[in-house]
N, CA, C and O of each residue as an XYZ file, in Angstrom:
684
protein
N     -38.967     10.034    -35.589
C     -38.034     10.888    -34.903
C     -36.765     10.980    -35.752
O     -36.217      9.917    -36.045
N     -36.034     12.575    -36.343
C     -35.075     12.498    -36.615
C     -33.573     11.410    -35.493
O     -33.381     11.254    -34.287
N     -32.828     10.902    -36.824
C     -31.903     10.221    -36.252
C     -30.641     11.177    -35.282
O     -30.126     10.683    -34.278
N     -30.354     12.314    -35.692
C     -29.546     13.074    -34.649
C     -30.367     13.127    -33.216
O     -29.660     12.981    -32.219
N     -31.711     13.311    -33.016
C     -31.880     13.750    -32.029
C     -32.053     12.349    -31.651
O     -32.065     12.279    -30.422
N     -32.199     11.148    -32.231
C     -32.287      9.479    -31.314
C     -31.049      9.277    -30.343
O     -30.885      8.790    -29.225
N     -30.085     10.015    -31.511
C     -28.631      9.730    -30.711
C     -28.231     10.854    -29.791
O     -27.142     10.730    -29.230
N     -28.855     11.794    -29.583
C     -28.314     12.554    -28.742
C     -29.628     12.038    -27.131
O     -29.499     12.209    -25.919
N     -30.272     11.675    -27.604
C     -31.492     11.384    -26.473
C     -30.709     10.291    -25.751
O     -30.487     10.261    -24.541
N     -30.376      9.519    -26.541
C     -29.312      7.816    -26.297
C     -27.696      8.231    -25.158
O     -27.160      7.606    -24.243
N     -27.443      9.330    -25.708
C     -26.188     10.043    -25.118
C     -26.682     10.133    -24.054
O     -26.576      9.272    -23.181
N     -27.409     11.364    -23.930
C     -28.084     11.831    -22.246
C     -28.049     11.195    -21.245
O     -27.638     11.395    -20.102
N     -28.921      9.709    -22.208
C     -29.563      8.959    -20.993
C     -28.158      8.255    -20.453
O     -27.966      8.342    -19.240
N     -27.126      7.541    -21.279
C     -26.167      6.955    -20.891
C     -25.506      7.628    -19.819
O     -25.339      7.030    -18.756
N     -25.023      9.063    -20.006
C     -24.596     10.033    -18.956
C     -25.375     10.282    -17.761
O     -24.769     10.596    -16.736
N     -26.697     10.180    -17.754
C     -27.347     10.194    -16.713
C     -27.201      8.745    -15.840
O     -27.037      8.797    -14.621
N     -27.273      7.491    -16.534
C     -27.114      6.370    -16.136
C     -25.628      6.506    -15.180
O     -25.445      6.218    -13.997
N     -25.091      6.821    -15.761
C     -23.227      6.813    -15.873
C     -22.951      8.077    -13.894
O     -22.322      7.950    -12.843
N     -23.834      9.027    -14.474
C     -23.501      9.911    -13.327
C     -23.998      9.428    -11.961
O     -23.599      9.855    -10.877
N     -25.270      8.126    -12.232
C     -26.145      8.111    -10.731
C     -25.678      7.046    -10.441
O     -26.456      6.138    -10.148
N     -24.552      6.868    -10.432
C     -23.737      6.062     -9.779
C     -22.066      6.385     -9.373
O     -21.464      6.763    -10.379
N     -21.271      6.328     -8.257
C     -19.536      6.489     -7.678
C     -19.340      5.031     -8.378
O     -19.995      3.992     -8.285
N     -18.113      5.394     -9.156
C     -16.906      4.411     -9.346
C     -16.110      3.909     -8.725
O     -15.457      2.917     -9.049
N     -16.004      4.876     -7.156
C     -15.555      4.290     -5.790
C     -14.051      4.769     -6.406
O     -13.761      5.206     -7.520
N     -13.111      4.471     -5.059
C     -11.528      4.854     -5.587
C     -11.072      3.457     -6.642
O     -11.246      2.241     -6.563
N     -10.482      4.276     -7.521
C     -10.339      3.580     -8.597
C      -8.517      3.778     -8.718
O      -8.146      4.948     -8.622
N      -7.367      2.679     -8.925
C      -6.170      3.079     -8.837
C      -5.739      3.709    -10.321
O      -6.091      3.420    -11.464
N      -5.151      4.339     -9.978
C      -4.278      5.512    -10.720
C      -5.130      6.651    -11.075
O      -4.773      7.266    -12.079
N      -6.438      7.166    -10.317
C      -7.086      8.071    -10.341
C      -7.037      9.356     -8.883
O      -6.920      9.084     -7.688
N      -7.130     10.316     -9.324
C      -7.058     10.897     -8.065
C      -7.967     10.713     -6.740
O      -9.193     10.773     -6.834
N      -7.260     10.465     -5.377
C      -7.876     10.218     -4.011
C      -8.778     11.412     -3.783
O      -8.719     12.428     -4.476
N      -9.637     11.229     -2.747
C     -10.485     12.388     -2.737
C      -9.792     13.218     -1.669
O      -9.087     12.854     -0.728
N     -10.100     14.193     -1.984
C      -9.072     15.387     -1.065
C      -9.712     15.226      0.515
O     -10.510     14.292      0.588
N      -9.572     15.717      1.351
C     -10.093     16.341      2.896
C      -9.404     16.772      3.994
O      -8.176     16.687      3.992
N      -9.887     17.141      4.765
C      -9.231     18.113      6.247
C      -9.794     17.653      6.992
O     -11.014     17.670      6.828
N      -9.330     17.092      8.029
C      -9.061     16.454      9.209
C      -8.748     17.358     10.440
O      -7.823     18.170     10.430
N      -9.713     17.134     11.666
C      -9.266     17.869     12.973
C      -8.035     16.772     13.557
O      -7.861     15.555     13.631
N      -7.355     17.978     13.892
C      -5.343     17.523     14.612
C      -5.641     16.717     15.575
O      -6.575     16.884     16.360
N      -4.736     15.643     15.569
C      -4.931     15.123     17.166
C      -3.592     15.416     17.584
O      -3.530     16.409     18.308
N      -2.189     14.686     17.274
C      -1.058     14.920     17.540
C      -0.478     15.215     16.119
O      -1.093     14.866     15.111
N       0.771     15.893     16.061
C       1.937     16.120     15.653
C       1.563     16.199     14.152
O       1.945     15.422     13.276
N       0.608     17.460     13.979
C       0.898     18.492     13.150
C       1.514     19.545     13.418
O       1.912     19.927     14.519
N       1.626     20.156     12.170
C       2.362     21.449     12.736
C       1.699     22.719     13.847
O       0.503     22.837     14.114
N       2.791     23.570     14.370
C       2.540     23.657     15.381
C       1.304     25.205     15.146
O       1.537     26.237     14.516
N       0.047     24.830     15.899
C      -0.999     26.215     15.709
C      -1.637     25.486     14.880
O      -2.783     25.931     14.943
N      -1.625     24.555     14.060
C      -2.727     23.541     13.573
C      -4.037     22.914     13.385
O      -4.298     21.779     12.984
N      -4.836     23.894     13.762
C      -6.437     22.308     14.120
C      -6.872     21.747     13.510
O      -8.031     21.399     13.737
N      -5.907     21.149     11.886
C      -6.562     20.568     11.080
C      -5.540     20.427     10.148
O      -4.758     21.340      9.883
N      -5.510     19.288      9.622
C      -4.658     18.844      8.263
C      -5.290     18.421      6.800
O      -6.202     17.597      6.732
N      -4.954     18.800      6.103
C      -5.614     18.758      4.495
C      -4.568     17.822      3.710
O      -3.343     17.923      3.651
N      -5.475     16.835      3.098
C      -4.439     16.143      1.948
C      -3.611     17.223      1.247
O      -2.391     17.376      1.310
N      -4.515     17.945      0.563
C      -3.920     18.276     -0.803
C      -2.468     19.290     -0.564
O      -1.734     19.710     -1.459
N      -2.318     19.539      1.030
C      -1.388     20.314      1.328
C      -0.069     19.147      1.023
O       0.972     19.670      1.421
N       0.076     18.395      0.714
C       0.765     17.242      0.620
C       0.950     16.750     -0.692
O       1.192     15.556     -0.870
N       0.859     17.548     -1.622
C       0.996     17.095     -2.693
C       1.878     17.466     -3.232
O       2.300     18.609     -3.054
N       2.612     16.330     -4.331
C       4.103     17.118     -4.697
C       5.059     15.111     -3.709
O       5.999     14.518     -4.237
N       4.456     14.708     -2.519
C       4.976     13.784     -1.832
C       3.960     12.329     -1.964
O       2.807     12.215     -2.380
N       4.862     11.375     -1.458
C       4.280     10.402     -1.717
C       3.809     10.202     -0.038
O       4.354     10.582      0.998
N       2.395      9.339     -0.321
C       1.736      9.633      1.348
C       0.955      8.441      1.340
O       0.253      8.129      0.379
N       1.046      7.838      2.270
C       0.466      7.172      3.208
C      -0.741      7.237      4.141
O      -0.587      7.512      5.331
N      -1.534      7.073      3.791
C      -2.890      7.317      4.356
C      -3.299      5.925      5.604
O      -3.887      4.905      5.245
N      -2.844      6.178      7.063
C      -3.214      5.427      7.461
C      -5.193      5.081      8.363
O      -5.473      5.853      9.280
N      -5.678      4.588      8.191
C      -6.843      4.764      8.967
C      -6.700      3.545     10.371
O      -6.159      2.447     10.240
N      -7.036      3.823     11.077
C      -6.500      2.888     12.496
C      -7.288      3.289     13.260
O      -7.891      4.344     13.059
N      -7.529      2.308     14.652
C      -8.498      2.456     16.034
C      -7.657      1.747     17.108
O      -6.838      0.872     16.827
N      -7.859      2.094     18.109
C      -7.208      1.828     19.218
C      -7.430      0.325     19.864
O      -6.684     -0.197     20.692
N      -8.228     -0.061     19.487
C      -9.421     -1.556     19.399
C      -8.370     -2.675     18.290
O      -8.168     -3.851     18.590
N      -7.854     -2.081     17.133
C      -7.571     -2.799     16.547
C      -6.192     -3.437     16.659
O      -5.205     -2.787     16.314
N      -6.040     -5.062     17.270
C      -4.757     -5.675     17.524
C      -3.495     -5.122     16.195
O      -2.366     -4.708     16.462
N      -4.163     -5.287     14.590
C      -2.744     -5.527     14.021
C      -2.162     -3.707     14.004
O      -1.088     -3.402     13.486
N      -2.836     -2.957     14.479
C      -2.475     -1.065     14.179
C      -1.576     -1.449     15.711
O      -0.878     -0.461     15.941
N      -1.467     -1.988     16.265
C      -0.226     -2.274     17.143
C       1.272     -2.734     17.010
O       2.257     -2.609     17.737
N       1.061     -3.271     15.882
C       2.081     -3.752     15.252
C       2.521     -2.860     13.888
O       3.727     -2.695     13.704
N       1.754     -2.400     13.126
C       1.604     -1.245     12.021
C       2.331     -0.190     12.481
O       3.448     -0.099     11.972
N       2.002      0.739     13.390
C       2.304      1.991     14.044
C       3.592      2.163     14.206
O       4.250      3.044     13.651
N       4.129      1.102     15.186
C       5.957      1.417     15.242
C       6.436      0.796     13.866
O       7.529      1.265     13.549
N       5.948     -0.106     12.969
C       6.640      0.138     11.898
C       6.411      1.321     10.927
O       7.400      1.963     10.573
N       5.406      1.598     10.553
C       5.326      2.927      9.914
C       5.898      3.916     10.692
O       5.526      4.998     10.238
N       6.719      4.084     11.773
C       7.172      5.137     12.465
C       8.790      4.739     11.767
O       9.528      5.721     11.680
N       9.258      3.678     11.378
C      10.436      3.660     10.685
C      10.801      3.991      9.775
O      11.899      4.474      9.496
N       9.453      3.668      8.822
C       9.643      3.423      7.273
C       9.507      5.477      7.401
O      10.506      6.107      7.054
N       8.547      6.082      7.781
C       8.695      8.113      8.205
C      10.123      8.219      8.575
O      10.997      8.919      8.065
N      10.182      7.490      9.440
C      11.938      8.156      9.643
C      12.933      7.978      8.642
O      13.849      8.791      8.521
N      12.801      6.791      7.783
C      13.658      6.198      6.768
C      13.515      7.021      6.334
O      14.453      7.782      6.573
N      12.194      7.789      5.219
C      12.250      8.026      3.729
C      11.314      9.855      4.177
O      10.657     10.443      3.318
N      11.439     10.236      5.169
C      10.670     11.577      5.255
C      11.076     12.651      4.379
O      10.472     13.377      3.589
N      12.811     12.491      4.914
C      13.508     13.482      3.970
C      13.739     13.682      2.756
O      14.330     14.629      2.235
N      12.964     12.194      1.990
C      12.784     11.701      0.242
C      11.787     12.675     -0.184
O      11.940     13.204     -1.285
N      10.714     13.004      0.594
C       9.550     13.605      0.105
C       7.999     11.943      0.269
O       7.162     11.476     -0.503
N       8.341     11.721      1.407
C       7.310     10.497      2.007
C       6.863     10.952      3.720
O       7.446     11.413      4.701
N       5.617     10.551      3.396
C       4.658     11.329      4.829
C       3.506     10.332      4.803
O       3.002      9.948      3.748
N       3.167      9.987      5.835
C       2.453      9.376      6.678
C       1.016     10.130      7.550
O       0.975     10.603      8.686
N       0.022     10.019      6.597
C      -0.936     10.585      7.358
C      -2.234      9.814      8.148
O      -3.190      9.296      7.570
N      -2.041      9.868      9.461
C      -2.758      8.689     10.370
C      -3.775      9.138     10.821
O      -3.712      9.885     11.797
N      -5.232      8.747     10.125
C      -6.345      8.870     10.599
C      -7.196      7.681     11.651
O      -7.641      6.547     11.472
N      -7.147      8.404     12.527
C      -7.721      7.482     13.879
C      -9.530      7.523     13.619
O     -10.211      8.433     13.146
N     -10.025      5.911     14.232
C     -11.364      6.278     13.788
C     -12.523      5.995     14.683
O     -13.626      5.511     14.426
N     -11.781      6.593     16.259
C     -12.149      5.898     17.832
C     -13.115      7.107     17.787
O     -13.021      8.260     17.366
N     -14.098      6.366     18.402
C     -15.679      7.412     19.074
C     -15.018      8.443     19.842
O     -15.556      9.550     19.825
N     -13.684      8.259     20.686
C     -13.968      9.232     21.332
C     -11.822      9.690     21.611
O     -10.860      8.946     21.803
N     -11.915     10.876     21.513
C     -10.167     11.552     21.391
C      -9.789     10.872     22.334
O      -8.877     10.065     22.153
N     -10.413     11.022     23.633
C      -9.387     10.414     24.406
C      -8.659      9.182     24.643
O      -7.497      9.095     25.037
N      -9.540      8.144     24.335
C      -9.223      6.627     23.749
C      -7.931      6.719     22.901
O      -6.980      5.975     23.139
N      -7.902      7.738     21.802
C      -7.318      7.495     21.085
C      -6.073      8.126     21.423
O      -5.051      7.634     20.945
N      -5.967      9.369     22.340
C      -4.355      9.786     22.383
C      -4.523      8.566     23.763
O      -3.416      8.030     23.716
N      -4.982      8.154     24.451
C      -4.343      6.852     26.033
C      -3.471      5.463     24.630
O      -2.606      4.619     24.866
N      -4.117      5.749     23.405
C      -3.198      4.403     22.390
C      -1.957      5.335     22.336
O      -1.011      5.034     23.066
N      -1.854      6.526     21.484
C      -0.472      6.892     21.368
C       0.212      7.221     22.507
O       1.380      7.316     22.130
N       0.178      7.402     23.433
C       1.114      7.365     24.807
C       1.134      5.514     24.970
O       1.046      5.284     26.176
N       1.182      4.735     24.504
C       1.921      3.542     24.161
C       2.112      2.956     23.129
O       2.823      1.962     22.976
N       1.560      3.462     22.419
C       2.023      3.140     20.780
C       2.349      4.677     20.096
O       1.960      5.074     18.998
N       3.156      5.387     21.057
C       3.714      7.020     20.182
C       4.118      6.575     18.557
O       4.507      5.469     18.182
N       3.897      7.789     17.742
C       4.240      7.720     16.543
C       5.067      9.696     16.209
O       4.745     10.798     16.654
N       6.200      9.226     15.217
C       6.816     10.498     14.577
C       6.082     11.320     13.596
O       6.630     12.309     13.107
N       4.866     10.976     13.269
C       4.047     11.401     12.004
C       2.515     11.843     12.385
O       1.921     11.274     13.301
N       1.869     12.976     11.562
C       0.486     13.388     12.254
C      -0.312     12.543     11.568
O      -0.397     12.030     10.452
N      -1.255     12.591     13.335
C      -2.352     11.715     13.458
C      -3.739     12.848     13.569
O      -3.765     13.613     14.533
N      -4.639     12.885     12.738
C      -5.965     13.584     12.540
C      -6.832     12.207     13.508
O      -6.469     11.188     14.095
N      -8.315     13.006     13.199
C      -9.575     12.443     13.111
C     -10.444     12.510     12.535
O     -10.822     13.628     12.183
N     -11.105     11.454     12.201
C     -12.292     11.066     11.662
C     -13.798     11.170     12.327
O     -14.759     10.692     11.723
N     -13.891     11.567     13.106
C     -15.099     11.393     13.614
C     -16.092     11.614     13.377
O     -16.769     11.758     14.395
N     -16.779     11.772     12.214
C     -18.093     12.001     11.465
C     -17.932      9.811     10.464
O     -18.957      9.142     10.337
N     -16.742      9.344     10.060
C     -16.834      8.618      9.581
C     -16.843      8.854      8.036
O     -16.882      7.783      7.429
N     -16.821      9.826      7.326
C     -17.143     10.769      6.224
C     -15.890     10.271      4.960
O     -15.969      9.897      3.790
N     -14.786     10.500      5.906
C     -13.557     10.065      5.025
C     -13.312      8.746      4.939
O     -13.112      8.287      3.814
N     -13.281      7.984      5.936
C     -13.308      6.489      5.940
C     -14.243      5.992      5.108
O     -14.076      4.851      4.677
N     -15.364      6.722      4.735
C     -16.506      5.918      3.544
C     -16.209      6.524      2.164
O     -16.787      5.995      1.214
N     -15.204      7.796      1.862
C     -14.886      8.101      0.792
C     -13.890      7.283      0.268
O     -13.847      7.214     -0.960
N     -12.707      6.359      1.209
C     -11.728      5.631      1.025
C     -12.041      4.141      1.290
O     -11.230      3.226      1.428
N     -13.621      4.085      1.337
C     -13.856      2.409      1.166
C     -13.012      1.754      1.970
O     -12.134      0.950      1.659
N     -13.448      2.292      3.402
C     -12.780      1.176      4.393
C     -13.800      0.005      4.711
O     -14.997     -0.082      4.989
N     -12.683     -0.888      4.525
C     -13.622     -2.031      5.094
C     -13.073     -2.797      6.060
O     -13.644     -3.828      6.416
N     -12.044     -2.449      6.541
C     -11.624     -2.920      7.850
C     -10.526     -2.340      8.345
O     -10.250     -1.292      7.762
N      -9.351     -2.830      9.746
C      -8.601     -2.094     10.018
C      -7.310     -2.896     10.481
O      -7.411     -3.680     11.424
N      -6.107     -2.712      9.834
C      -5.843     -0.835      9.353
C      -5.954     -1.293      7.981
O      -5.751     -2.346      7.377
N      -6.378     -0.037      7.691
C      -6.272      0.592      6.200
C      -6.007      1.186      5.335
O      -6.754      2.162      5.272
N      -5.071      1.150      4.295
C      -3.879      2.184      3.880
C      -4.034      2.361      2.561
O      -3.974      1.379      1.821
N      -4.269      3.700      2.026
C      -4.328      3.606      0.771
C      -2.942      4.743      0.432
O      -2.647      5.763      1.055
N      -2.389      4.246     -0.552
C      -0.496      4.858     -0.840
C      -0.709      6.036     -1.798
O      -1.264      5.618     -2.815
N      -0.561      6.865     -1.830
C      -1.091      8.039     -3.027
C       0.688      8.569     -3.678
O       1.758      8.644     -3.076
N       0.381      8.806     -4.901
C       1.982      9.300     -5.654
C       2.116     10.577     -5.350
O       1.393     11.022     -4.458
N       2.910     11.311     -5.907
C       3.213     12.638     -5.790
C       2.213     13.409     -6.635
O       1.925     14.572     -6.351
N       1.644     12.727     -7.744
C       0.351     13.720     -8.085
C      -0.896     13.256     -7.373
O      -1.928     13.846     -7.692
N      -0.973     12.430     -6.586
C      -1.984     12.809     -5.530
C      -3.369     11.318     -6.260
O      -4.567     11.159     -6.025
N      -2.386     10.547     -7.141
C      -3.621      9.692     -7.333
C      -3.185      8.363     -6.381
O      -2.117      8.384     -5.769
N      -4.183      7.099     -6.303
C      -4.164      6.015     -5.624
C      -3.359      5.182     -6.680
O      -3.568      5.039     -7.885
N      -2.142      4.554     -5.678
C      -1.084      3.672     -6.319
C      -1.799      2.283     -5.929
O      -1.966      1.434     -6.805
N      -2.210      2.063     -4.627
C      -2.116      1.104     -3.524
C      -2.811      0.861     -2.547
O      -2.663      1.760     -1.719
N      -3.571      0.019     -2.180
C      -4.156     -0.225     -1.211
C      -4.179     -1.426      0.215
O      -4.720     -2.524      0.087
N      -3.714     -1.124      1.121
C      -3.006     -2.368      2.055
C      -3.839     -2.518      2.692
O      -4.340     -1.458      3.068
N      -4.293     -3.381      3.044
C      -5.691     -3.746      3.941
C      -5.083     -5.106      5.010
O      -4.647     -6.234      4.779
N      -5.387     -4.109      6.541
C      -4.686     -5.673      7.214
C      -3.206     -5.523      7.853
O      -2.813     -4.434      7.437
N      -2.477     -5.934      8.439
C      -0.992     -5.391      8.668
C      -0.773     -6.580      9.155
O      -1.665     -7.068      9.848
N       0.940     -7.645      8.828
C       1.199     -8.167      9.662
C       2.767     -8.355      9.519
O       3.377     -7.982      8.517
N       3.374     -8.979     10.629
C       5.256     -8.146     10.634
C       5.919     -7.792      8.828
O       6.551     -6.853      8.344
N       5.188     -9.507      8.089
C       5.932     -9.253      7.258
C       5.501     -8.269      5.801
O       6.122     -8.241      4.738
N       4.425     -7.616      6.111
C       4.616     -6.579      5.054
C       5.237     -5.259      5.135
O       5.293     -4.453      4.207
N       5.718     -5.092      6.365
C       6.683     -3.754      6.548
C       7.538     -4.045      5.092
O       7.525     -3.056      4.359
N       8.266     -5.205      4.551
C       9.446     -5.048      3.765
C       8.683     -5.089      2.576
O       9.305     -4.703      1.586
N       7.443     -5.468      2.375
C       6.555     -4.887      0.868
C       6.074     -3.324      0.618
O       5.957     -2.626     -0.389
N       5.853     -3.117      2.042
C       5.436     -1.469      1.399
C       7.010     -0.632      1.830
O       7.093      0.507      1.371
N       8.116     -1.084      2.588
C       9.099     -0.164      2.490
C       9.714     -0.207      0.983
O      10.512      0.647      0.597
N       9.141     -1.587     -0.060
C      10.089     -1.843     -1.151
C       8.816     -0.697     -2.228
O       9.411      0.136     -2.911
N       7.564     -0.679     -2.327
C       6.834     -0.067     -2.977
C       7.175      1.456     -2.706
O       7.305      2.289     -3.603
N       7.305      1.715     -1.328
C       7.612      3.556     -1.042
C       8.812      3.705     -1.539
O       8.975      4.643     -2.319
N       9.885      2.876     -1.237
C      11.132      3.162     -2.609
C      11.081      3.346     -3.637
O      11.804      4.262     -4.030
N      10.299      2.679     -4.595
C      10.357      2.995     -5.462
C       9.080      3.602     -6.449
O       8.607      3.317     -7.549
N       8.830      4.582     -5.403
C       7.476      5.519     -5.541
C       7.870      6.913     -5.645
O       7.452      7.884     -6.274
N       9.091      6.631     -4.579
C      10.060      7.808     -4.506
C      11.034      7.851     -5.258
O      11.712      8.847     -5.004
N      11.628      6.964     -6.449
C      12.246      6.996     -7.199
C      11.618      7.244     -8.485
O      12.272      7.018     -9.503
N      10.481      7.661     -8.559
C       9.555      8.010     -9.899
C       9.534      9.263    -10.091
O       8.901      9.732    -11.037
C-alpha cells in the first residue's frame, strides 16, 4: 500500500474514533445553546427563553427542584447577587426540573425569585449540562463559554460565586 494513502486511512479512522464519542462540557468551551418553556418572570408575551439571547452577559445557569433542601437556601441568595450585579450585564437563568409546573410555581410562592425561571421537562438540557445532582450551576462569560461549575449550595458559597461574578464582570 502506498504510504500517503496509509496515512490518510490512519487520519480517518482517528476522526472517526474521535467523533463517536461527546467530550461532555469542557471549561472554557462554548455551553450548549437551548430554549426553555417560561414558567415565571420572563419577559412579558414570552413562552420560552433561549440562552443565546443572552449573550454579550455573564449568566448563571441555575438547575433546581422543589424536593431539593439546599435550592432553599440558593434561591434567595441568588436573588441578591441578580439584584447586586443585573445592571453590570449578569443574569440568572433558573431551570426547574419538577415532573410537574405546578409543584414547581407552589416552591416559588415561598421561595419567590427576581430572575426567570424556565423548564426542563423532557430532562434534555439537564443531560447536555451533566447534571449530577442538585442545585447545579454552570457560570458562562460573556462569549457564552463555561467558566464554572457549582455543584451543591451551602450559606457559605454565596461570597465565592458573588467574588467570581465580580470579577467575570470586570473582564
Amino acid at each position: 500500500m502506498h504510504r500517503a494513502t496509509v496515512i490518510k486511512a490512519a487520519i480517518f479512522s482517528l476522526c472517526a474514533l474521535l467523533s463517536s464519542f461527546s467530550l461532555g462540557l469542557q471549561h472554557g468551551f462554548p455551553v450548549p445553546n437551548f430554549v426553555l418553556p417560561a414558567l415565571v418572570n420572563v419577559p412579558e408575551g414570552a413562552q420560552s427563553l433561549k440562552l443565546s439571547d443572552h449573550r454579550g452577559k455573564v449568566v448563571y445557569i441555575d438547575f433546581w427542584a422543589s424536593w431539593c433542601i439546599p435550592c432553599r437556601i440558593s434561591l434567595p441568595a441568588l436573588n441578591e447577587l441578580h439584584a447586586k450585579y443585573r445592571a453590570q450585564g449578569f443574569e440568572i437563568i433558573s431551570i426547574n426540573m419538577d415532573e410537574d409546573e405546578t409543584t414547581a410555581l407552589k416552591f416559588l410562592k415561598s421561595f419567590p425569585v427576581n430572575y426567570p425561571v424556565v423548564r426542563d421537562p423532557t430532562g434534555l438540557v439537564a443531560e447536555g449540562y451533566e447534571l449530577k445532582g442538585m442545585p447545579h450551576a454552570a457560570i458562562i462569560d460573556k462569549a457564552g463559554k463555561l467558566r464554572r461549575v457549582h455543584e451543591g449550595y451551602k450559606k457559605r458559597d454565596k461570597d465565592k460565586i458573588d467574588q467570581y461574578i465580580n470579577q467575570m464582570l470586570q473582564e
